[in-house]
N, C-alpha and C positions, 0 to 999 in steps of 0.2 A: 408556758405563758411567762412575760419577763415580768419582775418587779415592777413598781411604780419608782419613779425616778422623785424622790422628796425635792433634790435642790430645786427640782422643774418649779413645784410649788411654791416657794422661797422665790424663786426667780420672780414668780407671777403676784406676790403679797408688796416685791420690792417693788415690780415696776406699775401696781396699783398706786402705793402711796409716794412714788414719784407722779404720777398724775393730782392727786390728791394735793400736794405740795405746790406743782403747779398751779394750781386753781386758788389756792390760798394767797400765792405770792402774786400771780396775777390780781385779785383782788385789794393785794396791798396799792394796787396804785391808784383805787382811788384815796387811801387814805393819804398817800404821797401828796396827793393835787388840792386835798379839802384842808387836812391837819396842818402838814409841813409846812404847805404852800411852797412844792416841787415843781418844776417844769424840766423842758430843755433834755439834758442828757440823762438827769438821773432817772426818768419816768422811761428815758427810753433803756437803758439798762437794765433797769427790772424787769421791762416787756421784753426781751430777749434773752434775760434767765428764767422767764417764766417758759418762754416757748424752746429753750434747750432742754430745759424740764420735762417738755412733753415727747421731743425728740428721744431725752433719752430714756422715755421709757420702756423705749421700744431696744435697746440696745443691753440689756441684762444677758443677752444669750451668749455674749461676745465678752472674752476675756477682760477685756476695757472696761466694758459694761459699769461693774461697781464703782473703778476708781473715777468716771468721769462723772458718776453720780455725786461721790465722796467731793471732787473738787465745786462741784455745783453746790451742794452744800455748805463747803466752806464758803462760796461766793456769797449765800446768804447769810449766812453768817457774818461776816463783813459789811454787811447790811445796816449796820448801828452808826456805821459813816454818813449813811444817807439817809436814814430815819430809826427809830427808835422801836416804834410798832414790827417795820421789817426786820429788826435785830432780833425781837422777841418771835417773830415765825423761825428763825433762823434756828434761835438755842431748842424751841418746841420739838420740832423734824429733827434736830440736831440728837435728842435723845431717843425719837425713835430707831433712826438709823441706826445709834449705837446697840438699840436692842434689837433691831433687825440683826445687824452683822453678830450678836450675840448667837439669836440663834441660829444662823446659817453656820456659824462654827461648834456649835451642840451639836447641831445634825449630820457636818461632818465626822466629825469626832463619832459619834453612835454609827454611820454607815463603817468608818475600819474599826470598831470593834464589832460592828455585827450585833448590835444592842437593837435595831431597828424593828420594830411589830411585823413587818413586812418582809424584814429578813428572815424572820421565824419561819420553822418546818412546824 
């Protein structure tokens, strides 16, 4: 019987709260349209980083995967050009991610040394 594959899990927590993120930044627009008083292109911007969001949650299996999360990210982040609230989603997800990719590299790191519960006889 083979091992269970941890980064699989990592993969599936990442592109949870890529979902997750989406539905927040989706929801930033209606504060765009009430608070700002956005229209026009920025409302449409956000709605198509919220739906790259969703796109690429599904794209974690694929080498690519993190970094085009990582630049979607940043896109939100960038966010403070266009509203204030969406700057503040942006730095929030911003520190998840960093502890996501924390532990995706713990867990590296423990499968080549063979540190893993899993790896254990």
């Amino acid at each position: 019987m083979t091992a269970p594959d941890p980064m699989k899990g990592i993969r599936g927590v990442m592109a949870g709260t890529m979902v997750l993120e989406a539905i927040v930044t989706g929801l930033a627009l209606f504060v765009l349209g009430r608070v700002d008083h956005l229209s026009g292109w920025p409302v449409a911007a956000v709605g198509v980083l919220a739906l790259l969001m969703v796109v690429s949650s599904g794209c974690f299996r694929f080498p690519w995967g993190i970094p085009f999360a990582l630049v979607l990210q940043a896109l939100t982040l960038v966010g403070f050009v266009l509203s204030v609230p969406l700057g503040i989603v942006g730095v929030l997800f911003g520190l998840v991610w960093a502890y996501l990719l924390w532990v995706r590299r713990d867990v590296a790191q423990r499968i080549a040394e063979g540190t893993l519960p899993s790896q254990q006889q």
